[in-house]
C-alpha positions in Angstrom: 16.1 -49.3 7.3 14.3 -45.7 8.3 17.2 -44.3 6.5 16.9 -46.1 3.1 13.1 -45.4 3.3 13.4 -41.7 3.9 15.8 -42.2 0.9 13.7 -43.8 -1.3 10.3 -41.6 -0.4 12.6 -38.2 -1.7 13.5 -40.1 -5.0 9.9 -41.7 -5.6 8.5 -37.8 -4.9 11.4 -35.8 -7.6 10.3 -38.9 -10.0 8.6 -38.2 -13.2 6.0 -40.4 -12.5 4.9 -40.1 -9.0 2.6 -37.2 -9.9 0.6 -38.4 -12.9 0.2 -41.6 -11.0 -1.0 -40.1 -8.5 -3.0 -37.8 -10.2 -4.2 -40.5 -12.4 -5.5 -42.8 -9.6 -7.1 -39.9 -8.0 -9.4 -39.0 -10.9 -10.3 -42.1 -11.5 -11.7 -42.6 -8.0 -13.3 -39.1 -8.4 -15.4 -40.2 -11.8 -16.7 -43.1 -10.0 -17.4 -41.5 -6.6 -19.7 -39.4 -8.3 -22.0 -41.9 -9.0 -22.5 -41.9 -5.3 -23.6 -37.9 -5.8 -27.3 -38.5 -5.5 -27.2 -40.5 -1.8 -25.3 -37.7 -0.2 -27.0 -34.7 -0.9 -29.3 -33.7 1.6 -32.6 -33.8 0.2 -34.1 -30.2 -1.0 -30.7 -29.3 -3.1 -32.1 -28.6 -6.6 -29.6 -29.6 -9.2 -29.9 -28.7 -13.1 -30.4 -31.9 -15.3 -28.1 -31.6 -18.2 -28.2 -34.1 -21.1 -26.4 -37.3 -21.0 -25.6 -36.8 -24.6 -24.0 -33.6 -24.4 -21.8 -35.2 -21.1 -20.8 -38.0 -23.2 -19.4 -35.6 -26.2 -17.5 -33.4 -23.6 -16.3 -36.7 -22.1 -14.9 -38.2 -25.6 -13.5 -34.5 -26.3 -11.3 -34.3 -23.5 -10.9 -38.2 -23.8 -9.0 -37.5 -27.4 -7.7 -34.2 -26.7 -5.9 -35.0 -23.4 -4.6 -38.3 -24.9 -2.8 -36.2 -27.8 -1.8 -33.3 -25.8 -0.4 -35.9 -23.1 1.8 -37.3 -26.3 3.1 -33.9 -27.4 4.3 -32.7 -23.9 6.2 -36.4 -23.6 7.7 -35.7 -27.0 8.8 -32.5 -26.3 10.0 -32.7 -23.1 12.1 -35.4 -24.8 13.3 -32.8 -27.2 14.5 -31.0 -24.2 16.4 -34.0 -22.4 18.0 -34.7 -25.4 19.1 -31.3 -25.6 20.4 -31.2 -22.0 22.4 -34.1 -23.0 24.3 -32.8 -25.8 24.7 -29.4 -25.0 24.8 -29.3 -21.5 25.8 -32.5 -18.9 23.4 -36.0 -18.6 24.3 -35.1 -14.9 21.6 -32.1 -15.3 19.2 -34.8 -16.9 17.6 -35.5 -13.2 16.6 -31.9 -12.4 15.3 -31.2 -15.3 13.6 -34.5 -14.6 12.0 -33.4 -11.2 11.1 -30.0 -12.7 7.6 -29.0 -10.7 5.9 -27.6 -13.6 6.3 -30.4 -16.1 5.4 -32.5 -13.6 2.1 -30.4 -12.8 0.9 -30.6 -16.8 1.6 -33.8 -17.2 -0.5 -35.0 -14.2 -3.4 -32.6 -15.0 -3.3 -33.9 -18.8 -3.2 -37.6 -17.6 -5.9 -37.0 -14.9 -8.2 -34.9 -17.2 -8.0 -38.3 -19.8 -8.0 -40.6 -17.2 -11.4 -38.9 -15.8 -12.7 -38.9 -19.0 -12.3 -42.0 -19.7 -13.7 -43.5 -16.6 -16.9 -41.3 -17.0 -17.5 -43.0 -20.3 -17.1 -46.2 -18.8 -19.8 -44.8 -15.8 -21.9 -43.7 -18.6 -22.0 -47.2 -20.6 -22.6 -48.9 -16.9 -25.5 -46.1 -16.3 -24.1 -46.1 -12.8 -24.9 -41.9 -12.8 -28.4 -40.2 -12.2 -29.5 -37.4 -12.8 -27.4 -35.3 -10.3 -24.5 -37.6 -10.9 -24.6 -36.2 -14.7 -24.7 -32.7 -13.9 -21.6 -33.3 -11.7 -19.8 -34.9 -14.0 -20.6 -32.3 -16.6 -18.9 -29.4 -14.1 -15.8 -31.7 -13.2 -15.4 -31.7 -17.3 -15.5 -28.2 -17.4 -13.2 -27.7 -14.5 -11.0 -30.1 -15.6 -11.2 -28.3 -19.3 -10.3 -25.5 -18.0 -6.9 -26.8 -15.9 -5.6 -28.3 -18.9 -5.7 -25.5 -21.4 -4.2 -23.0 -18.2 -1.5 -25.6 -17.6 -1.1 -26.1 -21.5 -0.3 -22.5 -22.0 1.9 -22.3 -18.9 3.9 -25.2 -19.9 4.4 -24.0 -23.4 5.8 -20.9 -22.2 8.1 -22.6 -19.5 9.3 -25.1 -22.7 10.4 -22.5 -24.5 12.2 -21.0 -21.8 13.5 -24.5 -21.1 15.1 -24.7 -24.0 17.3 -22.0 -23.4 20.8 -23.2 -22.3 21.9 -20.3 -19.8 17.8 -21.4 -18.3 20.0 -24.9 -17.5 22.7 -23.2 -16.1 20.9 -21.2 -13.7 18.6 -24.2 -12.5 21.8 -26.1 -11.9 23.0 -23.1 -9.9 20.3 -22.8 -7.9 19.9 -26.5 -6.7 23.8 -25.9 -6.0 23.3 -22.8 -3.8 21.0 -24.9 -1.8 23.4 -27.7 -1.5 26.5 -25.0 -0.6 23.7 -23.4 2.3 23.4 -27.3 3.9 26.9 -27.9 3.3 28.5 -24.6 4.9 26.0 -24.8 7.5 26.8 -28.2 8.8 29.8 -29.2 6.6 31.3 -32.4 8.7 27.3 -33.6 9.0 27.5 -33.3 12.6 31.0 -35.3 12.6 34.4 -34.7 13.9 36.8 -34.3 11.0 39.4 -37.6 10.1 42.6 -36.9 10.2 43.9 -37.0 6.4 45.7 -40.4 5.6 46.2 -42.3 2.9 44.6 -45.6 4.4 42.1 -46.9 6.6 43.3 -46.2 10.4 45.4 -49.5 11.7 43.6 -52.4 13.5 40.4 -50.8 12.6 37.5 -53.2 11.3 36.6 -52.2 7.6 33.4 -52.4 6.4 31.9 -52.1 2.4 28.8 -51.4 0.7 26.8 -54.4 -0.3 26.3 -53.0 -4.0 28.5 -50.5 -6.5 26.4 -47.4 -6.2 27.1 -43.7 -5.8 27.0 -42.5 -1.8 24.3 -40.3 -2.1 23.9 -39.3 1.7 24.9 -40.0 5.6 22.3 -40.5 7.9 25.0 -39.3 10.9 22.2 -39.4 13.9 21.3 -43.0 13.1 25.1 -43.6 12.4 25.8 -41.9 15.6 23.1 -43.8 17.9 24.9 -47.3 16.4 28.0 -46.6 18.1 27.0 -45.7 21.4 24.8 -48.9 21.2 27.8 -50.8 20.6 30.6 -48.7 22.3 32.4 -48.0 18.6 34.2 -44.9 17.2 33.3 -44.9 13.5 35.4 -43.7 10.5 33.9 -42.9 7.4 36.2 -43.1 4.9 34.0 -41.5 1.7 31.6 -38.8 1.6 28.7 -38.2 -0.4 29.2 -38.1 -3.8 32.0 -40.8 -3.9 30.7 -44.5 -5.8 31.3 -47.5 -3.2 31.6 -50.7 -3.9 32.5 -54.1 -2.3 36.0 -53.8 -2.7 36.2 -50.2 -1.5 35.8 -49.7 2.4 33.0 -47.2 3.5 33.0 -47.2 7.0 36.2 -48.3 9.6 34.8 -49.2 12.9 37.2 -48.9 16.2 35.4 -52.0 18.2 34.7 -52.2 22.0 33.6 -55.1 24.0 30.0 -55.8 22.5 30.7 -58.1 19.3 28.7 -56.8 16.1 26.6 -59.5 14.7 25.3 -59.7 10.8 22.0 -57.7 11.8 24.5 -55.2 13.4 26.3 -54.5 10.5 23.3 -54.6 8.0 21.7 -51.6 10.9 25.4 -49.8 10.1 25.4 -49.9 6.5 21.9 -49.0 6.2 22.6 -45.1 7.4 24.5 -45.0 4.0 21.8 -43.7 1.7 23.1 -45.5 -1.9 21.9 -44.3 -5.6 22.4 -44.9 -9.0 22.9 -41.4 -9.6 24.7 -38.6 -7.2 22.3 -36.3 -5.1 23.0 -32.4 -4.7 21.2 -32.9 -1.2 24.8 -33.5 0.9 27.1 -33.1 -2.2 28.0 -29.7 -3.2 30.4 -31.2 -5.3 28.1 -32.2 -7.8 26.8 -28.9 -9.1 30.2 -27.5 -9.2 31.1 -29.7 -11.3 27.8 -30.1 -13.7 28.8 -25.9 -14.5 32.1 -27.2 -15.0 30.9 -29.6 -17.4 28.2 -27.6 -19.5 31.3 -24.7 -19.8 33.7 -27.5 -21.3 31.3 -28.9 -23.6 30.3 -25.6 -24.7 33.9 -25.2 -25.7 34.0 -28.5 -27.6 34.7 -27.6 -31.6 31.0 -29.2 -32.2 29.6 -26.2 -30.5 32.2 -23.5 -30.4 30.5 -21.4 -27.6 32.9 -19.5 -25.6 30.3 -16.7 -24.5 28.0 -19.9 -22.8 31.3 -21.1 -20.8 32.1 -17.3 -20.1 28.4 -17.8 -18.0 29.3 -20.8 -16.4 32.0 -18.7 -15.1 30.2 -16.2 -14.1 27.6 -18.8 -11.9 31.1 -20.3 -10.7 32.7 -17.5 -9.5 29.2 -16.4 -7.1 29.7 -20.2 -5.9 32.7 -19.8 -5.1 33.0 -17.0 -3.4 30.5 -18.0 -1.3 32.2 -21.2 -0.4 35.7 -19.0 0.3 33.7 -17.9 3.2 33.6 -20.2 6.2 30.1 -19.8 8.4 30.6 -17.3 11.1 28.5 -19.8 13.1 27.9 -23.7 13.6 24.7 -25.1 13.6 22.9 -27.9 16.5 24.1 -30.3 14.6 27.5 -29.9 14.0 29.3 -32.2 16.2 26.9 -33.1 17.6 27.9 -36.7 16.7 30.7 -37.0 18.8 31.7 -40.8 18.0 32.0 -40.4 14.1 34.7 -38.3 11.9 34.2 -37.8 8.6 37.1 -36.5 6.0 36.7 -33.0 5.2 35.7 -31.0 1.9 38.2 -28.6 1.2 38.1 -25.4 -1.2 40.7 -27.0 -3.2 38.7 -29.7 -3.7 35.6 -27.7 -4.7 37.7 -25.1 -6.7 39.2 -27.9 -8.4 35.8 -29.4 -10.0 34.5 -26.3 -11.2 37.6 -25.1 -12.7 40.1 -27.3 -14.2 38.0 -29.0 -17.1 37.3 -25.3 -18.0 41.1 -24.1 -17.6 42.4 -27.3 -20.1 39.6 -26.8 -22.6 39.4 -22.6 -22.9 43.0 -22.5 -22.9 42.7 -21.4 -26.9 40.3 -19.0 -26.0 41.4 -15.9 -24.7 38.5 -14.4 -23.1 37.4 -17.7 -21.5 41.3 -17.5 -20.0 40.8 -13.7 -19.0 37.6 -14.2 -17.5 38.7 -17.2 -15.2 41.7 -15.4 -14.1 39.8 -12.2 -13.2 37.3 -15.0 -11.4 39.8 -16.1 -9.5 40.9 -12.6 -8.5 37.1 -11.9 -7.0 37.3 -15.2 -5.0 40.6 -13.9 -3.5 39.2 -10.6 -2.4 36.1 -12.1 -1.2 37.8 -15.2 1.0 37.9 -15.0 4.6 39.8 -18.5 4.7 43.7 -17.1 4.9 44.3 -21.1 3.7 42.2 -19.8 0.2 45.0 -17.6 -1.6 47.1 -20.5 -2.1 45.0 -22.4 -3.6 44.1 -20.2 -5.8 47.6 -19.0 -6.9 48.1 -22.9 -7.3 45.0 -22.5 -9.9 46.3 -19.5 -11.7 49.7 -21.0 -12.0 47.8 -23.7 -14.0 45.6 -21.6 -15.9 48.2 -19.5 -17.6 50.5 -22.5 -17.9 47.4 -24.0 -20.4 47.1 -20.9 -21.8 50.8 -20.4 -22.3 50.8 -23.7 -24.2 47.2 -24.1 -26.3 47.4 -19.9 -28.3 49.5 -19.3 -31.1 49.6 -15.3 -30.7 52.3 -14.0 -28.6 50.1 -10.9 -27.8 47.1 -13.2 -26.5 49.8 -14.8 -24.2 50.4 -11.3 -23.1 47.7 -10.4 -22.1 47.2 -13.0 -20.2 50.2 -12.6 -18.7 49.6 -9.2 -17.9 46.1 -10.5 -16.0 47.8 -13.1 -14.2 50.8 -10.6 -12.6 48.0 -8.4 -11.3 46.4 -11.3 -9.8 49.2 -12.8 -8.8 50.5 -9.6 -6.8 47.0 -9.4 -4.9 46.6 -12.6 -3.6 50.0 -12.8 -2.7 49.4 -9.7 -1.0 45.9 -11.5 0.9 48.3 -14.3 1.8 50.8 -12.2 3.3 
């Protein structure tokens, strides 16, 4: 239960609403606590008197104002989903979603009206004196002056919104953070499962309640369940993979204490499920979002080699980074000693960032060049000797695409040209 709290406390905070209701509920209280102003001064504090008519205008200003700037930011920053959409991936749709500064304007436009409108209602009720005016006056003022700074930050950070290659960095950035967890601690404090192609024999198999995507492992909690009932657990997905009741999530080798209903509900509950996949254990995910945006860039709607050419370029750094292994485990890892988990591999990872690009730039020979000379950088840069394989493997399929989607002989030559140098110097790191 702890863990599907925790998990629904980090979605409720990234939500677009959290913040304006917040916000919101916070400015309301605020233009009725000042009606309380006069009680709690101590008594000697002069305050200027300012005219209740003059509070009520400024009041009814920001009242309209906030309400139509509040409706322009929604419509723009629909403008901008709607973009991410069709020109990038819906998968980038939820950080663009959690983005701090939209977030920030939008509460501070929802408060200021929400103040506003409160204080009018304090103001037909006569609830504020004399000092109670003057406050809210200054609060107005304040409050003016947040919006308009947060209306001319956000109009800036729109624009650059907007920008494509903007989306593609943001979507690298969340993924860096995700590859930092994931190389720091990549079995989540588990053993590694032994590969097979099904559940482990006379094991008892256990499946999500609900179809939903595994968004993370709560392997301490999972951990302290076993020892409570003497089991070695299996998990048999990892975050990032959809679970449903007919697929089998966790494989439980029993010992003597039987496992009652409550028992296994405590179990399942360290799977932290969502209708859409997290970057926070799943490095997967932004992989393959850069992937995505490259592919679609490539579509003959949009006919933008240069922006998949980028995606490369944020690809390659990714990868290179996870070509290296961590010198260094962390507390955690394996730290839960009765649950394996199956491993990530750089196959794996190199396969969802590079394939969809490989099939659908195969008729552009730049995008060809530039992934083969990509995969050249992540040779020289792996420490894994496992690594050069798998990327031959990957610029065997590369040029074979290639070989088969241009028309020009001399574009085939070139690229294969590119991939014999390649070719000779990862064989070479294999060696």
């Amino acid at each position: 239960m702890l863990t599907q709290l925790r998990g629904l406390a980090l979605q409720v905070r990234s939500a677009l609403w959290f913040r304006p209701t917040v916000a919101s509920v916070t400015a309301a209280g605020v233009a009725w606590g000042i009606a309380g102003v006069d009680g709690a001064l101590p008594a000697g504090i002069a305050i200027p008197s300012v005219d209740p008519e003059l509070v009520k205008e400024l009041l009814t200003l920001l009242a309209s104002a906030m309400l139509t700037v509040t409706t322009v930011t929604l419509s723009a920053l629909m403008v901008v989903l709607n973009m991410a959409v069709t020109q990038a991936s819906p998968r980038a749709l939820p950080g663009l979603m959690a983005d701090e500064v939209t977030q920030n304007a939008l509460s501070t436009f929802v408060a200021t009206f929400v103040f506003a409108l409160f204080g009018l209602v304090g103001l037909g009720l006569a609830l504020y004196d004399r000092s109670g005016l003057t406050v809210l006056f200054g609060t107005g003022v304040v409050l003016t002056v947040l919006a308009l700074r947060y209306l001319v930050h956000w109009m800036h950070h729109i624009a650059g919104t907007l920008r494509l290659g903007n989306i593609v960095v943001r979507v690298q950035h969340d993924t860096n953070e995700a590859l930092d967890r994931f190389l720091e601690n990549p079995l989540l404090g588990a053993k590694a499962a032994p590969e097979r192609d099904s559940p482990p024999e006379g094991a008892r198999l256990l499946a999500c309640r609900r179809s939903a995507y595994l968004c993370s492992i709560d392997t301490q909690e999972l951990q302290a369940q076993a020892a409570r009932h003497d089991l070695r657990i299996e998990l048999l997905g990892r975050p990032g993979d959809f679970m449903h009741p007919h697929r089998s999530a966790l494989a439980l080798m029993p010992g003597t204490a039987p496992l009652s209903d409550k028992d296994i509900e405590a179990l399942l509950d360290c799977l932290l499920l969502g209708e859409e996949r997290s970057y926070h254990q799943d490095p997967l995910l932004g992989l393959q979002i850069l992937g995505e945006i490259g592919s679609r860039a490539l579509s003959p709607g949009i006919n933008d080699p240069k922006t998949a050419i980028i995606c490369l370029d944020r690809l390659e750094a990714l990868l290179c980074r996870a070509a290296q292994p961590p010198v260094a485990k962390s507390e955690e890892a394996e730290a839960c000693d009765r649950l394996s988990l199956p491993a990530l591999g750089f196959d794996k990872m190199l396969d969802r960032a590079l394939h969809s690009l490989a099939r659908d730039g195969a008729k552009s020979v730049e995008v060809v060049l530039r992934q083969i000379s990509a995969l050249e950088r992540i040779g020289l840069a792996a420490t894994d000797p496992a690594v050069p394989s798998v990327l031959l493997a990957s610029l065997e399929m590369t040029v074979d695409f290639a070989e088969a989607a241009l028309a020009l002989e001399s574009d085939r030559a070139q690229i294969r040209k590119a991939a014999t140098r390649v070719r000779r110097r990862l064989n070479g790191n294999s060696a």
